[in-house]
C-alpha positions in Angstrom: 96.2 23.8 -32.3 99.3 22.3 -31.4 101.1 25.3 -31.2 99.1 26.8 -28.8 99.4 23.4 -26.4 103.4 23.6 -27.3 103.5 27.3 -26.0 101.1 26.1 -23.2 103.5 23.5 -21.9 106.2 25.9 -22.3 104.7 28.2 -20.2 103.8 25.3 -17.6 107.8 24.1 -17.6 108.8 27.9 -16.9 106.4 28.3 -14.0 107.8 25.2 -12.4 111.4 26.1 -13.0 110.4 29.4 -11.1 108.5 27.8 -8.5 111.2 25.2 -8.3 114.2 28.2 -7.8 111.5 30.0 -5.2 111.1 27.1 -3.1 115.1 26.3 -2.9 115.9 29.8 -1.8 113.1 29.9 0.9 114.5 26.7 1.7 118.0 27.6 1.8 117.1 31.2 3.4 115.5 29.1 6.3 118.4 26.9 7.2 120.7 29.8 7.3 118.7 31.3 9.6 118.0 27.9 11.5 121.6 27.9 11.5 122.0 31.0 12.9 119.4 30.5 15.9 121.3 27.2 16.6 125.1 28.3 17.2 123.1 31.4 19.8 122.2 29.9 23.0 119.9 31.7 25.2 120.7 33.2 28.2 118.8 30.7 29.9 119.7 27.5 29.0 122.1 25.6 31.8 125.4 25.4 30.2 124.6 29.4 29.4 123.8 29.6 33.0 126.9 27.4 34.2 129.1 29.9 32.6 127.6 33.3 34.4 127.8 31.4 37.7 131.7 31.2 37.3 132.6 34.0 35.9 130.1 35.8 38.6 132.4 34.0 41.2 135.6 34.9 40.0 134.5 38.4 39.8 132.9 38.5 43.4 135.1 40.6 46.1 136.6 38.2 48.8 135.9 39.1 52.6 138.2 41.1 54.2 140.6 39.4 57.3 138.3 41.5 59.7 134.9 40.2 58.3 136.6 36.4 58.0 137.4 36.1 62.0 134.2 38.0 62.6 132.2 35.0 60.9 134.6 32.7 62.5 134.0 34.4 66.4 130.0 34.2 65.3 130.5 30.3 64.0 131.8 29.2 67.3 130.0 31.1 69.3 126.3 29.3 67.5 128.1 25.9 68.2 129.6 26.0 71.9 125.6 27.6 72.9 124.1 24.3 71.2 126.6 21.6 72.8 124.3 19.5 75.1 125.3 16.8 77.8 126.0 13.1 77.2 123.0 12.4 79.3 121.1 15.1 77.5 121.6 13.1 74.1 120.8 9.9 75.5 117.3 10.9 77.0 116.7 12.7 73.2 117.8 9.3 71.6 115.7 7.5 74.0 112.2 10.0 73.5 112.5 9.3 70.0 113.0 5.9 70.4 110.0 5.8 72.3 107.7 7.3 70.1 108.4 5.4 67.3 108.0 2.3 68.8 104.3 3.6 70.0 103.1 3.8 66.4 
């Protein structure tokens, strides 16, 4: 009888030595692969995002000399339509005044 337990035990030290050597290379085939997922950022993550927004600017045409004074013609043209009068400002300053005192 004690053969057969000998050979039993035997038989129990191999299967952990096998489950043991399993287990480490699952183990190490997931931390490669952990690894790998790691040094790979995603598109979106911000300092991914960061980077396409720079390089998208550099790569972006510039406005020609006749579109640049044709925005600059348009830009003065929206702010010498919306100049108002001193007094104009002051009566504004003073409605607003107004109402928020009434509250």
């Amino acid at each position: 009888m004690s053969n057969a337990v000998e050979s039993q035990k035997s038989a129990d030290e191999k299967k952990g030595w096998k489950g043991l050597l399993i287990a480490f290379i699952l183990s190490a085939l997931f931390l490669i692969i952990f690894y790998l997922a790691i040094q790979n950022e995603p598109d979106y993550m911000p300092s991914k995002q960061q980077e396409t927004n720079q390089t998208s600017f550099k790569n972006s045409p510039v406005m020609s000399q006749e579109a640049l004074a044709n925005a600059e013609q348009k830009n003065q043209a929206a702010t010498t339509s919306h100049h108002m009068s001193d007094a104009e400002m002051k009566n504004m300053q003073h409605d607003e005044t107004s109402e928020h005192h009434s509250h």
